[in-house]
Each structure stands twice: as C-alpha cells, then as structure tokens.
Residue, then its C-alpha position, 0 to 999 in steps of 0.5 A: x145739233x146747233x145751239x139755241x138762241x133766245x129772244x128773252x123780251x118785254x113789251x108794251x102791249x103795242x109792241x114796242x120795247x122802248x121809247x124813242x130816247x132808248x127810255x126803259x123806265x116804263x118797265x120799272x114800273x110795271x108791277x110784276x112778280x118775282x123775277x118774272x121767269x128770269x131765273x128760269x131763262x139765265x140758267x137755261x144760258x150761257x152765252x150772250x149778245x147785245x148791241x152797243x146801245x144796250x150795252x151802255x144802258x145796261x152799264x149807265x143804269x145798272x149798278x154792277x154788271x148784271x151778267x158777270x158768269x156768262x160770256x157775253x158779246x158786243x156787237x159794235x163798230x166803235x170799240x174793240x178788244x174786251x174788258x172784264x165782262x164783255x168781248x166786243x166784236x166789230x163783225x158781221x152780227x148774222x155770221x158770227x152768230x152763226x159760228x157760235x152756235x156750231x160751237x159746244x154749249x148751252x143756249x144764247x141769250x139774244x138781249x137786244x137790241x132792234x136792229x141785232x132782233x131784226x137781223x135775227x128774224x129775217x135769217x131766222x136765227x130765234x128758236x125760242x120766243x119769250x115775250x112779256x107783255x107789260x100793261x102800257x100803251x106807249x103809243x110809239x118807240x121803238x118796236x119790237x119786230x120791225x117790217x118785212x120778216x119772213x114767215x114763221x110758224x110758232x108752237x105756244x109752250x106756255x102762258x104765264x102771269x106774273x103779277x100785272x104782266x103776261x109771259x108768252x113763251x114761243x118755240x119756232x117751228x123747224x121745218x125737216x130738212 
C-alpha cells in the first residue's frame, strides 16, 4: 500500500493560483472561515513537497516556518544539504516521489509549485484533490493545471464553504489492476 499524496490548493475562480510575479496577496484578502479545512488536512500528513519558488515565499512572507513537525523536501538545483527544516533535494521530483511513497507513513502534502503540480498529474501521482476556490477573476498568472494531462476520472467526497470560498475535495479514481 503506497502512501497518498495531496494536492491542498486555493484557486481563483479562473484557475490560477498566483500572479505572474509569484503574487499571493490576493489570497489574503479573500474572507474565509476559520483555518479553511487546514487543520484538518495537516494532521492528516506527514510529510511535505515544495519547489524552491515556494520555498522562498514561504520563508520571505512567513514569520517563522509554518511546517516545523513535518519533514519537508525541497526540490531545487541551487542548494544542496538541509537546514533545520527542510532537506533540499537536487533529484528527479517524479522519482524521488515515487520512492517515498513506498516508504512507511502517513499522507504527503504536494504544496507547490506548477511545475512539481504539473509533473504530478501527467504521472498521476495526486490521489486526493482539495481545491478552494476563492472569489477573484484574476484574469491571467499562473494556472493551476497546466496543458496536456492525461485523463482522470474523480470521485466528489465533499463541498464545503468556508465564508466566501468554496472547497471541493476530490479522491482520484484507481483503476484495478
């Protein structure tokens, strides 16, 4: 039984989940409701996996590191080693992946960003889906799913509201083998 990995995301209603220049600031503003089902996904995890570009959001707009209990990988080919919270990791992101989830624990958090999400989805390596949609049209940036992913057939677990946002949480479904 391999390990599951998450795609825990927010959206514009458009489909994109930043500005061109990496800007997140619309998210700010987005009136939710409490935490926005975060809890409930963190605890569900225990393991984590960003590119380099979120990484250094995260550090530049985050006043300590938000992931401190979890192990968390960085993708990247600039850095090497680890440092008190992440271990950066200069290997293929599909394979090295693919090697943790054989290993024991519980599920991963695919944090972002596109270009890990894309490599992602055209290995189909997302089993869950949990996108919140918030209310903005921002009319270009980065978008969510990129071009060209295979088809995959999703089961609706939930829909939820959180203030002025709506959560959709998807599990893919496996096809027996």
């Amino acid at each position: 039984m391999s390990r599951e990995i998450i795609l825990f995301i927010a959206t514009s209603l458009d489909g994109f989940i930043a500005k061109e220049n990496d800007d997140l600031q619309w998210l700010d503003e987005a009136e939710g409701e409490g935490d926005n089902g975060y809890s409930d996904m963190y605890q569900s995890i225990d393991t984590i996996i960003m590119g380099k570009r979120t990484y250094d959001y995260v550090v530049e707009h985050i006043e300590s590191f938000p992931y401190p209990d979890k192990k968390c990988y960085v993708f990247t080919t600039s850095l090497s080693g680890k440092n008190e919270h992440v271990e950066f990791v200069n290997e293929d992101v599909v394979a090295f992946t693919k090697k943790l989830r054989e290993q024991k624990g519980s599920k991963i958090w695919m944090v972002g960003g596109a270009g890990i999400l894309d490599a992602f989805m055209k290995e189909q390596l997302i089993d869950e889906l949990i996108i919140t949609i918030t209310p903005h049209l921002l009319g270009s940036g980065i978008p969510l799913f990129k071009d060209n992913n295979p088809y995959q057939d999703l089961e609706l677990v939930t829909t939820q509201r959180y203030g002025q946002m709506v959560q959709m949480h998807y599990k893919v479904k496996k096809e027996a083998k």
